[in-house]
PAZA-838103 format. One record per residue (C-alpha): residue in three letters; x, y, z. Coordinates in nm, 2 decimals. Layout:
REM residues N
+---------+--------+--------+--------+
: residuo :     xx :     yy :     zz :
+---------+--------+--------+--------+
:     ALA :      X :      Y :      Z :
...
+---------+--------+--------+--------+
REM end
This chain:
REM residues 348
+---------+--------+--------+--------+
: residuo :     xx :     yy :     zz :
+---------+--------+--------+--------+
:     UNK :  -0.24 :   7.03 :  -1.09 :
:     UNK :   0.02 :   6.73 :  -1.04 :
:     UNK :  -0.08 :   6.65 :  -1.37 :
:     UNK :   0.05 :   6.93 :  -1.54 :
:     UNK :   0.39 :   6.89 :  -1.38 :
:     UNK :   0.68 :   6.64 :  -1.50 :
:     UNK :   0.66 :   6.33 :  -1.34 :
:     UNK :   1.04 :   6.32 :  -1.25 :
:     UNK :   1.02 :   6.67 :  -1.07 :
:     UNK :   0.74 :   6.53 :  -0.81 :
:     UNK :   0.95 :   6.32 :  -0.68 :
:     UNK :   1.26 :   6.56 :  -0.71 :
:     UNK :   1.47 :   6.58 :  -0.42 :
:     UNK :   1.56 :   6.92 :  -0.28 :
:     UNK :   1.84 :   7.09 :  -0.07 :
:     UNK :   1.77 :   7.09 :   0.31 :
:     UNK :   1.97 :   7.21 :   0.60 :
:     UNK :   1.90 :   7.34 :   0.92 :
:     UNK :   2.00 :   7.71 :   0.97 :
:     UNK :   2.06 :   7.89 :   1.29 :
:     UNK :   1.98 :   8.30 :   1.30 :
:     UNK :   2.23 :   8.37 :   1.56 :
:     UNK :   2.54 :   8.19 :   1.66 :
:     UNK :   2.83 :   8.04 :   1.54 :
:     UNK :   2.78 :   7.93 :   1.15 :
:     UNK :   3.00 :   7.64 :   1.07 :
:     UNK :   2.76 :   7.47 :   0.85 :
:     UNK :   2.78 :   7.61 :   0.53 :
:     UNK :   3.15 :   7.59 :   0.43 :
:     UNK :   3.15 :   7.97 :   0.44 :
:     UNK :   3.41 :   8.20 :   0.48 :
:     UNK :   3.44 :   8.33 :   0.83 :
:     UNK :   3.61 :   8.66 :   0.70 :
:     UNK :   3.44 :   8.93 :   0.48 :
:     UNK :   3.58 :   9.08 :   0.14 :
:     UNK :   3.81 :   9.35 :   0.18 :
:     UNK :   3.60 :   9.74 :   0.19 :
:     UNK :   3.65 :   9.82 :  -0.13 :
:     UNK :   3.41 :   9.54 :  -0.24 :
:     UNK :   3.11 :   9.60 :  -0.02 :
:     UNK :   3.15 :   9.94 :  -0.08 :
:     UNK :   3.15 :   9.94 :  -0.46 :
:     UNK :   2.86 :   9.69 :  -0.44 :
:     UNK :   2.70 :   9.93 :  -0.25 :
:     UNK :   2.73 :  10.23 :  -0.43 :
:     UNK :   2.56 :   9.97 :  -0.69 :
:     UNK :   2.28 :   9.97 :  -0.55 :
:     UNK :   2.25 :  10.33 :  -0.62 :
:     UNK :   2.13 :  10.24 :  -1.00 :
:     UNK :   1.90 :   9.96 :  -0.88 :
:     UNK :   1.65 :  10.08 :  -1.15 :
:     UNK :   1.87 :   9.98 :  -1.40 :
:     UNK :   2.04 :   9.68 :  -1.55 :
:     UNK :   2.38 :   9.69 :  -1.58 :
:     UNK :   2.60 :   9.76 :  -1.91 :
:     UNK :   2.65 :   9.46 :  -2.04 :
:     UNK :   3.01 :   9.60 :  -2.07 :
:     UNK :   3.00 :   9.47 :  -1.68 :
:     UNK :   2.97 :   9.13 :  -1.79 :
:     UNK :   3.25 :   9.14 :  -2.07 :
:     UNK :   3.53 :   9.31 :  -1.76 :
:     UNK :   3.45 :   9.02 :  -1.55 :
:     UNK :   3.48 :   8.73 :  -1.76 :
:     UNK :   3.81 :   8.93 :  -1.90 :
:     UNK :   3.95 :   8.91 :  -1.53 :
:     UNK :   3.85 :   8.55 :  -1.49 :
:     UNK :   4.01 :   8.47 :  -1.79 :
:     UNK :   4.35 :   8.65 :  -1.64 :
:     UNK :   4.29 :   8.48 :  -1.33 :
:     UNK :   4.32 :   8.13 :  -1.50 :
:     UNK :   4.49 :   8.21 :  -1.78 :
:     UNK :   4.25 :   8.13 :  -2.08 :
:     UNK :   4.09 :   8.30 :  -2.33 :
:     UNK :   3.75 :   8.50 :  -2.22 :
:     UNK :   3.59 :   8.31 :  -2.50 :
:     UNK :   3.63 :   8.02 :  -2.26 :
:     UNK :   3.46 :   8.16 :  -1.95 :
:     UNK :   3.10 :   8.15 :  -1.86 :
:     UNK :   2.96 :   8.37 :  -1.59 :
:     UNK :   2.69 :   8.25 :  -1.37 :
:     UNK :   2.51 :   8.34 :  -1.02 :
:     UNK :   2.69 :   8.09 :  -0.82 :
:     UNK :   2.85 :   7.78 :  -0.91 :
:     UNK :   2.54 :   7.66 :  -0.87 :
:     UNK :   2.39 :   7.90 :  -1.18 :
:     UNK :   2.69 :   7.68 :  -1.38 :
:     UNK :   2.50 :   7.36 :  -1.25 :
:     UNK :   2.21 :   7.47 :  -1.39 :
:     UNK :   2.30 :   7.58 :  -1.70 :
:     UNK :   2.51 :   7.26 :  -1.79 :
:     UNK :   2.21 :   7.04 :  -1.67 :
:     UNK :   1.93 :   7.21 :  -1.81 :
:     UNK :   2.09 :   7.27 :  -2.16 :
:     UNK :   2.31 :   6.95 :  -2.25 :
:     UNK :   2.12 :   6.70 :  -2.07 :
:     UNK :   1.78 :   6.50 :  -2.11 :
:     UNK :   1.52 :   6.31 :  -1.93 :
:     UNK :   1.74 :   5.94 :  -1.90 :
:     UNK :   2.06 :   6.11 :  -1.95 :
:     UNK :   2.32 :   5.91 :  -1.72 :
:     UNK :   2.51 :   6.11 :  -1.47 :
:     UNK :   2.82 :   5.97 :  -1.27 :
:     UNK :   2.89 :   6.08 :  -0.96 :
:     UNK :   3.07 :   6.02 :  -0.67 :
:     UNK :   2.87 :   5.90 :  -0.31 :
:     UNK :   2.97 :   6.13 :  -0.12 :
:     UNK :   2.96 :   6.48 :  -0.32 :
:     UNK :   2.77 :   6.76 :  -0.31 :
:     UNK :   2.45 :   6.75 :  -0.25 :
:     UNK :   2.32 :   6.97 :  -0.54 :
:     UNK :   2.38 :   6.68 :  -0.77 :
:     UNK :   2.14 :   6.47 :  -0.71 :
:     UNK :   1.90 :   6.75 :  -0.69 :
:     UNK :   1.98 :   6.86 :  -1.03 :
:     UNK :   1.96 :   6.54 :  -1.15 :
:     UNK :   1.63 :   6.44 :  -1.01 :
:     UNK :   1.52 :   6.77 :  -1.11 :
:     UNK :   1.54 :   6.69 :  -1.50 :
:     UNK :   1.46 :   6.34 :  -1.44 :
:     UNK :   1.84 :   6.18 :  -1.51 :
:     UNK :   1.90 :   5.82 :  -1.45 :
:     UNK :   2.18 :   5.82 :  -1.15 :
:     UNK :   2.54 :   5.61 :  -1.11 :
:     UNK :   2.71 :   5.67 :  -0.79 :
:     UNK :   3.04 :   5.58 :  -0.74 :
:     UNK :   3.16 :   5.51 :  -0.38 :
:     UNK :   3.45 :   5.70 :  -0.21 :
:     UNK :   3.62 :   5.45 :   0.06 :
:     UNK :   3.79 :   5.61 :   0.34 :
:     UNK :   4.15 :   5.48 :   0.39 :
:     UNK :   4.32 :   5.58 :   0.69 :
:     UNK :   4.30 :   5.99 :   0.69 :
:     UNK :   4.15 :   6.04 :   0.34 :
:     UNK :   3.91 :   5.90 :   0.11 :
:     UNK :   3.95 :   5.73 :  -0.19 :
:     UNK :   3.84 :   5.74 :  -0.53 :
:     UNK :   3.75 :   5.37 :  -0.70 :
:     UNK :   3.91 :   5.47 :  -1.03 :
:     UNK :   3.85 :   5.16 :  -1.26 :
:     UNK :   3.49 :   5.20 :  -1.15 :
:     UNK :   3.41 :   5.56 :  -1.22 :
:     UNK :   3.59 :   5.55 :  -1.55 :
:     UNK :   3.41 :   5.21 :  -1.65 :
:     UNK :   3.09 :   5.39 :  -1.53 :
:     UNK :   3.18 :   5.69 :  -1.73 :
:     UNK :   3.19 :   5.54 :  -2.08 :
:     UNK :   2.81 :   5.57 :  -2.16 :
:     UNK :   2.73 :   5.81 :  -1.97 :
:     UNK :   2.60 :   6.18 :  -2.11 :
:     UNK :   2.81 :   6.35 :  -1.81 :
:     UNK :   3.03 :   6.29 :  -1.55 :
:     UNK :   3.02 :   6.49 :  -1.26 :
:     UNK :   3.31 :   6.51 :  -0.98 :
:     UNK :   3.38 :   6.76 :  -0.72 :
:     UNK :   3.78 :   6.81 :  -0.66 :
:     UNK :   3.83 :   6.85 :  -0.38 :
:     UNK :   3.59 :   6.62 :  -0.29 :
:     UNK :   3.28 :   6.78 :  -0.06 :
:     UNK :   3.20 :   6.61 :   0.22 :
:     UNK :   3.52 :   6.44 :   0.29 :
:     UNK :   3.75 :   6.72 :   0.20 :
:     UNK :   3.98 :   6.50 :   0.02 :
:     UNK :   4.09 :   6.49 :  -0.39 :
:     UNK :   4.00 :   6.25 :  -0.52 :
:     UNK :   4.12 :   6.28 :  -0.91 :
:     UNK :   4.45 :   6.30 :  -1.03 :
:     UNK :   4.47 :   6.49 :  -1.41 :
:     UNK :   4.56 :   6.16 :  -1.54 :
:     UNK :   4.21 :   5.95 :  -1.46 :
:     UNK :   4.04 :   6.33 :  -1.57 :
:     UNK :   4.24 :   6.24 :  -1.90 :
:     UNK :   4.13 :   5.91 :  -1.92 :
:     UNK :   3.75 :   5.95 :  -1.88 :
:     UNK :   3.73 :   6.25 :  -2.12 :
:     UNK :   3.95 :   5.98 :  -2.37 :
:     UNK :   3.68 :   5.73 :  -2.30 :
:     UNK :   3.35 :   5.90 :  -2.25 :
:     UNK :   3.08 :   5.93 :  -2.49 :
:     UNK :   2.96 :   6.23 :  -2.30 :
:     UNK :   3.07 :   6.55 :  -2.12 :
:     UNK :   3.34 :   6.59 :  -1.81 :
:     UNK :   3.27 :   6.86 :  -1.52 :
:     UNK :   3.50 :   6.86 :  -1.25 :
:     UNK :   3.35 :   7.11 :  -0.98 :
:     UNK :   3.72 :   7.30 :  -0.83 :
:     UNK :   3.47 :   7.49 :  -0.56 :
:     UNK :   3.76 :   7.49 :  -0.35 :
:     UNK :   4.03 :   7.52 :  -0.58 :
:     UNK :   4.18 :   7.80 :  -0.37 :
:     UNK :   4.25 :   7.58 :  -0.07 :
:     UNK :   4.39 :   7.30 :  -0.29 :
:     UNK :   4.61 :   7.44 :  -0.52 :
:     UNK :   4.57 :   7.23 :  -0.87 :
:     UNK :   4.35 :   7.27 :  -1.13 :
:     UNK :   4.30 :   7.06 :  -1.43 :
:     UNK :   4.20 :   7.41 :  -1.65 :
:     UNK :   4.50 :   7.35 :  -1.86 :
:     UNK :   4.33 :   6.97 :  -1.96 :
:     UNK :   4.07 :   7.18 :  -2.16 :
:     UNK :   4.24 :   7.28 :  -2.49 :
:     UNK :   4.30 :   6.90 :  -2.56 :
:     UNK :   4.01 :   6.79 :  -2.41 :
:     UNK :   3.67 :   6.99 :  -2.51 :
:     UNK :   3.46 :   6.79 :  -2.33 :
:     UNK :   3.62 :   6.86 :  -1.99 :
:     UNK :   3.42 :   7.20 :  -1.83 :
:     UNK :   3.52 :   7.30 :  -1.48 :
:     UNK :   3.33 :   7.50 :  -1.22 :
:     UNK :   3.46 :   7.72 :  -1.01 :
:     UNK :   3.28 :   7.94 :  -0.72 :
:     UNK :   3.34 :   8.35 :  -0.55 :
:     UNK :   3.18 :   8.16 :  -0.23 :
:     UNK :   3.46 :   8.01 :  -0.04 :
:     UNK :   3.82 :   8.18 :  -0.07 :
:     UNK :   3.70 :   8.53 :  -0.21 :
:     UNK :   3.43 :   8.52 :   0.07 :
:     UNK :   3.12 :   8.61 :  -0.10 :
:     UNK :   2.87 :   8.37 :  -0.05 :
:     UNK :   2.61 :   8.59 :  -0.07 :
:     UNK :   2.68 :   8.77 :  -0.38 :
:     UNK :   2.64 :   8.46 :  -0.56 :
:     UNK :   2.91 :   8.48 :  -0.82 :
:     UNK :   3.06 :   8.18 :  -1.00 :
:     UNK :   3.20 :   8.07 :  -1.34 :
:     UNK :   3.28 :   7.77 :  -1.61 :
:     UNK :   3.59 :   7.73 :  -1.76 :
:     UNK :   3.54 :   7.54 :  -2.09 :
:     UNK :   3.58 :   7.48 :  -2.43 :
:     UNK :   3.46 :   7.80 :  -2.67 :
:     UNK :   3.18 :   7.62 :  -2.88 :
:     UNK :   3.04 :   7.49 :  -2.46 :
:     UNK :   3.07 :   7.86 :  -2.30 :
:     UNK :   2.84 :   8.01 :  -2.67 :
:     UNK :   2.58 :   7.73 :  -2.65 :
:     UNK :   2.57 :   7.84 :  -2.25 :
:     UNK :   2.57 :   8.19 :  -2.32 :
:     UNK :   2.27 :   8.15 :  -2.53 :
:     UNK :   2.06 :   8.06 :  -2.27 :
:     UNK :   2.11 :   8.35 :  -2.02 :
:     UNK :   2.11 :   8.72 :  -2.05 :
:     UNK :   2.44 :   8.99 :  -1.96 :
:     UNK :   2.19 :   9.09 :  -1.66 :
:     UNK :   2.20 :   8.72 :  -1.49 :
:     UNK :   2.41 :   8.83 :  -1.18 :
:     UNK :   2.26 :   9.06 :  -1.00 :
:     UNK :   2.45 :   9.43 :  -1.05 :
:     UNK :   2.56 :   9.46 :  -0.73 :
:     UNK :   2.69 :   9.10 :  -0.75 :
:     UNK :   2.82 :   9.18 :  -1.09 :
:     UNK :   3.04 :   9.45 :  -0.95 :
:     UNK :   3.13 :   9.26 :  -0.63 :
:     UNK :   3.28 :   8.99 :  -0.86 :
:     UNK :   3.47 :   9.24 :  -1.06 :
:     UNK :   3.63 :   9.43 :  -0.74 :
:     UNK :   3.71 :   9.08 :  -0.60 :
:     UNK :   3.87 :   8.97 :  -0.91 :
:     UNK :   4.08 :   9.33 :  -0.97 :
:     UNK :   4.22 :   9.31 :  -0.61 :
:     UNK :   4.22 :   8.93 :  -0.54 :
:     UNK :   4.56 :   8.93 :  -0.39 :
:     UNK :   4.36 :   8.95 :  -0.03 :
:     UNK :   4.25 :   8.57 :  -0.12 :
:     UNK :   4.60 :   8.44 :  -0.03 :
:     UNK :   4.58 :   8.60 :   0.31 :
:     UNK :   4.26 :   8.42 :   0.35 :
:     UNK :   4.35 :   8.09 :   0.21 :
:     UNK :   4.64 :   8.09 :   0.47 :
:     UNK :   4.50 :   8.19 :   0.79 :
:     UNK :   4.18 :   7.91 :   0.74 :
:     UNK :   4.46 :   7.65 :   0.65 :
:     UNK :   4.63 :   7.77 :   1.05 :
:     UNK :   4.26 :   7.75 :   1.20 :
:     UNK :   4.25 :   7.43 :   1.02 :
:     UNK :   4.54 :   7.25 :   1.16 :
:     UNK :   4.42 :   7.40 :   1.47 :
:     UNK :   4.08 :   7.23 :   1.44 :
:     UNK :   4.23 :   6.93 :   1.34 :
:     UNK :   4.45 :   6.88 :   1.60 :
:     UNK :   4.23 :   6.93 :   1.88 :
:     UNK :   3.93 :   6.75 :   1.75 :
:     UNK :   4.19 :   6.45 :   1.73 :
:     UNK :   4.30 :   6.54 :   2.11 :
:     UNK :   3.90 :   6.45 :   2.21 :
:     UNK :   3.93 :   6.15 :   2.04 :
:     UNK :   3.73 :   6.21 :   1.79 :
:     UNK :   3.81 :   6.04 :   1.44 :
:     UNK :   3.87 :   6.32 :   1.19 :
:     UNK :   3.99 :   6.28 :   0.82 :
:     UNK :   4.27 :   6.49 :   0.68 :
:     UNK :   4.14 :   6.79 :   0.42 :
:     UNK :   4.25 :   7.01 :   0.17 :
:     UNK :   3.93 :   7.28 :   0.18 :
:     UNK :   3.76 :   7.48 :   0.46 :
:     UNK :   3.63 :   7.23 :   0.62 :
:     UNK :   3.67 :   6.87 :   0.79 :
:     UNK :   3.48 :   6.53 :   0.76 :
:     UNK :   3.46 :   6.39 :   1.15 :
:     UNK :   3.30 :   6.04 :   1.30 :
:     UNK :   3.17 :   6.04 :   1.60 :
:     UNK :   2.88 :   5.80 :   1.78 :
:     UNK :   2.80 :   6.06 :   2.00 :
:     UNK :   2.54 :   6.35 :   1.93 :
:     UNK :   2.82 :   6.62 :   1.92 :
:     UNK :   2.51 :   6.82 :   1.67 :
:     UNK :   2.24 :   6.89 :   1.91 :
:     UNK :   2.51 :   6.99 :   2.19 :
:     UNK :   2.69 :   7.22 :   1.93 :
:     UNK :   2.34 :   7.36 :   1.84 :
:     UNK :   2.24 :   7.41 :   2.22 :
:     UNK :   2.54 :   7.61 :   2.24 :
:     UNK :   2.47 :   7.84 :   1.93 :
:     UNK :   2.73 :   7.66 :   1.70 :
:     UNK :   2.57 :   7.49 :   1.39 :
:     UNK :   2.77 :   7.22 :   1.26 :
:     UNK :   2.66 :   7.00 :   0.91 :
:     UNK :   2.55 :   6.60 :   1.01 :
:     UNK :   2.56 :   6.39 :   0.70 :
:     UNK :   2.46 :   6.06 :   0.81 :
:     UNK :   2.69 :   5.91 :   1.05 :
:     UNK :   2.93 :   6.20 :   0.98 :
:     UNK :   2.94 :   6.59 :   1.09 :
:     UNK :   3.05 :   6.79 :   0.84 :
:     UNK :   3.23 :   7.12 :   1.03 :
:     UNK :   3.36 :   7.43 :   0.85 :
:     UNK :   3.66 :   7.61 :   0.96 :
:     UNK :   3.58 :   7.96 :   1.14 :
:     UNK :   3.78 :   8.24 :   1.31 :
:     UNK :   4.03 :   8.10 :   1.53 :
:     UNK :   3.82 :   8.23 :   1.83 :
:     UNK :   3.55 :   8.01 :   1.67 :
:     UNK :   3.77 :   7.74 :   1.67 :
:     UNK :   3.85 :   7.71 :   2.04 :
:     UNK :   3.46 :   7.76 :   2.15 :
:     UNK :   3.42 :   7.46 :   1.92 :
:     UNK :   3.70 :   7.25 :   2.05 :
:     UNK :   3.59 :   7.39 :   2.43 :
:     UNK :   3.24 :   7.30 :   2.39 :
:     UNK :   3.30 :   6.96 :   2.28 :
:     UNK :   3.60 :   6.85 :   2.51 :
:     UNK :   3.36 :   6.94 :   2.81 :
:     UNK :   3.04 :   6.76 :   2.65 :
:     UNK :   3.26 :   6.44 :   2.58 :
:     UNK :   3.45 :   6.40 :   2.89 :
:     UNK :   3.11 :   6.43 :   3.03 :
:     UNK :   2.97 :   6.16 :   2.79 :
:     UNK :   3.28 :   5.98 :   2.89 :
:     UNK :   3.20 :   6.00 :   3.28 :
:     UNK :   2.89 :   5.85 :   3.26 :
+---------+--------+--------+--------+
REM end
């Protein structure tokens, strides 16, 4: 049967992890607090009509309160199941076997499984860590970007936690590229600056965003693009109104109609943050600074496999650990379990 698949997709990468079923879950940049009622509980009535598909009427209120939400028009916003249903779409549809993507190295992962997925020839560009953050190599990914079909950056930057573009490069590679701009804002929330407003002078730029992080619905899958009008038609072409699952669908919509509870959120992982932060630092433990919901840590010990024996899963990325922010009460079993195993390390 290998013969009857694409060549490119048998040697496609795919997404691996290691999850835990019980414990502490501080590998999947999560959020460690649940919606507000009134969003479980109108997804749940949902359910009810399970037998059904939803009015597409669903579809047109939520890409209405996106639209208020960033202040566009509704023509301009895609709806998708997850960020990652965005991904798809943008790959799939505007892109080619030997289509050149730029990306950064690190990013997320989902990239390069997209990419290999549809068989697209790869660019990296490096991020450098300089003293508490890392750094974007600006001449190179806008050189890089010229000829290529799309250029793909996640701001803030996942793993490192850091932004890494300023609206001015994002300007200059949509001046200067042949192809298309997506800058992934996944954790737009815990950053604070967009370039959505870059859009109506730029109609290559698109921008991703994501219900997974701040509004704390992983699960529902939920996620949009933000992009030029003739983009968000083409896109809207190949899906249906019934793409996000009705339950989802209404989840999305109740989030979006009472998302004032985000800001509460967004604040008390910023506290549990500086709290992790601090006290990985404390250990001695070499930790960059972030703006998401999560931090970017060095270490030369195996701080994984004694986080794991003690029911905390954790993210290692090479010679880094990639560690979510939790509770605060998640936090301090962290920060407990590791200042025990490393002054033991450091005893021996």
């Amino acid at each position: 049967m290998k013969n009857k698949i694409k060549p490119w997709l048998l040697q496609a990468k795919e997404y691996d992890f290691t999850d835990i079923k019980e414990g502490i879950r501080l590998h999947l940049n999560e959020s460690p607090f649940r919606p507000p009622e009134v969003v479980i509980e109108k997804a749940s009535r949902a359910m009810l009509n399970c037998n059904r598909y939803q009015n597409p009427e669903l579809l047109e209120r939520f890409r209405e309160l996106v639209a208020e939400y960033n202040k566009v028009d509704k023509d301009m916003v895609y709806a998708s199941p997850g960020a990652d249903g965005s991904l798809r779409s943008i790959f799939y549809n505007f892109l080619s076997p030997s289509s050149t993507i730029v990306i950064n190295n690190p990013s997320y992962s989902m990239y390069k499984v997209y990419s290999s997925t549809v068989g697209l020839k790869l660019k990296e560009i490096q991020l450098k860590p300089i003293g508490e953050w890392w750094v974007e190599d600006n001449e190179a990914l806008v050189n890089a970007s010229r000829e290529a079909e799309i250029t793909v950056i996640d701001n803030p930057n996942n793993p490192t936690g850091s932004p890494v573009l300023t609206k001015d490069i994002v300007k200059e590679i949509a001046e200067t590229t042949k192809g298309l701009v997506l800058v992934d804002e996944a954790y737009f929330e815990f950053y604070g600056k967009s370039v959505i407003d870059l859009i109506s002078d730029y109609p290559n730029l698109m921008v991703v965003r994501t219900l997974s992080k701040a509004f704390s619905m992983a699960s529902f899958r939920v996620g949009y693009t933000i992009a030029d009008k003739e983009i968000v038609k083409a896109l809207m072409k190949s899906s249906t109104p019934f793409d996000i699952a009705l339950p989802s669908l209404v989840a999305g919509i109740t989030a979006m109609e009472n998302r004032g509870y985000v800001k509460g959120i967004v604040e008390e992982i910023k506290r549990n943050r500086e709290t992790m932060l601090l006290g990985l630092r404390r250990l001695g433990l070499k930790v960059y600074n972030s703006v998401t919901n999560f931090l970017l840590v060095d270490s030369d010990k195996d701080i994984w496999n004694e986080l794991w024996r003690h029911g905390i899963a954790i993210r290692k990325l090479g010679e880094h650990y990639r560690i979510s922010i939790g509770t605060r009460e998640e936090v301090e079993m962290l920060l407990n379990v590791l200042g025990d195993f490393l002054e033991d390390s450091n005893t021996k």
